[in-house]
C-alpha positions, 0 to 999 in steps of 0.5 A: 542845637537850634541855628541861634545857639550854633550862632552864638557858639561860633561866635564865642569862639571868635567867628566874626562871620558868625556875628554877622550871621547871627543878627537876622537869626536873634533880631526878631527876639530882640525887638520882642522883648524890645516891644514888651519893655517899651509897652511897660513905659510911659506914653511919649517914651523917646526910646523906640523898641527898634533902637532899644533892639539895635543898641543891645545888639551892639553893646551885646556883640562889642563883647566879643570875648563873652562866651554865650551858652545857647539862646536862652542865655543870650537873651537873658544877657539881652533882657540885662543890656536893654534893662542897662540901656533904659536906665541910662536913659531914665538917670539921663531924663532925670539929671536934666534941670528941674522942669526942663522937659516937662510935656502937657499930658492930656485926661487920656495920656493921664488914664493910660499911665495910671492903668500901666503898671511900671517899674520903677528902673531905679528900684529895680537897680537898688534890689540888684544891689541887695540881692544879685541873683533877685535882679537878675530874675526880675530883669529875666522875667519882666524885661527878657519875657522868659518863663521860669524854666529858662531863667533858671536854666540861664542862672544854673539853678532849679525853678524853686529859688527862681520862682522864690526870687520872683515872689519875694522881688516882686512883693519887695518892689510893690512895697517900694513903690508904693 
């Protein structure tokens, strides 16, 4: 059993040394997968991978009485909270007036978004609706960074129906949005 999963046992159990504890120990993790997410976004994203980091750590410890497995489930959590995080932030841009907020984008700003693949946050939010299980995987694998093996570990299945979900969700959200 690794420090972070010891971390996270304790405080599980309601150790809130623990919770201090743990924050150097997962940080770094955190603001990875912080970094991945943010890099997979438009140029001029006004989240920076710092404060995506910091308001999933909070949302995630203000959930004192979550029971946490080991590491891999707390990152998985993690990937959901930061994924959680993200749409609020897109249906909040969106809700704005129409052209409020608009920027002028150079011929280069321009060639980096059509070279970046996105998702589509909101996409991914109606195939969580149709199939739980599917979002979740695609949240795991595209937002969290983690390998089939340690989603399906997290949701407690074998790598085949993980690795089916991927496929079908990735070909469903690629005819989505298309």
């Amino acid at each position: 059993m690794n420090d972070a999963t010891r971390l996270l046992v304790r405080a599980s159990s309601g150790d809130a040394s623990a919770i201090d504890e743990l924050a150097p120990v997962v940080y770094d993790e955190l603001r990875r997968i912080a970094a991945l997410r943010l890099r997979r976004e438009k140029p001029g994203h006004t989240l920076q991978p710092t404060a995506l980091a910091n308001e999933a750590y909070l949302r995630l410890v203000d959930h004192a009485k979550l029971e946490w497995r080991d590491r891999a489930h707390f990152l998985a959590l993690a990937a959901r909270v930061m994924r959680q995080v993200l749409v609020d932030h897109a249906r909040a841009r969106d809700a704005r007036k129409q052209g409020g907020g608009r920027e002028r984008l150079t011929l280069h700003d321009a060639a980096q978004i059509a070279a970046t693949p996105a998702l589509d946050l909101l996409a991914l939010e109606e195939l969580a609706g149709l199939d739980a299980r599917k979002g979740r995987v695609v949240e795991m694998r595209f937002f969290g960074g983690l390998e089939v093996r340690e989603i399906a570990h997290s949701l407690g299945v074998s790598d085949a129906p993980v690795e089916s979900d991927w496929c079908f969700s990735r070909a469903w959200l690629k005819g989505r949005l298309s």
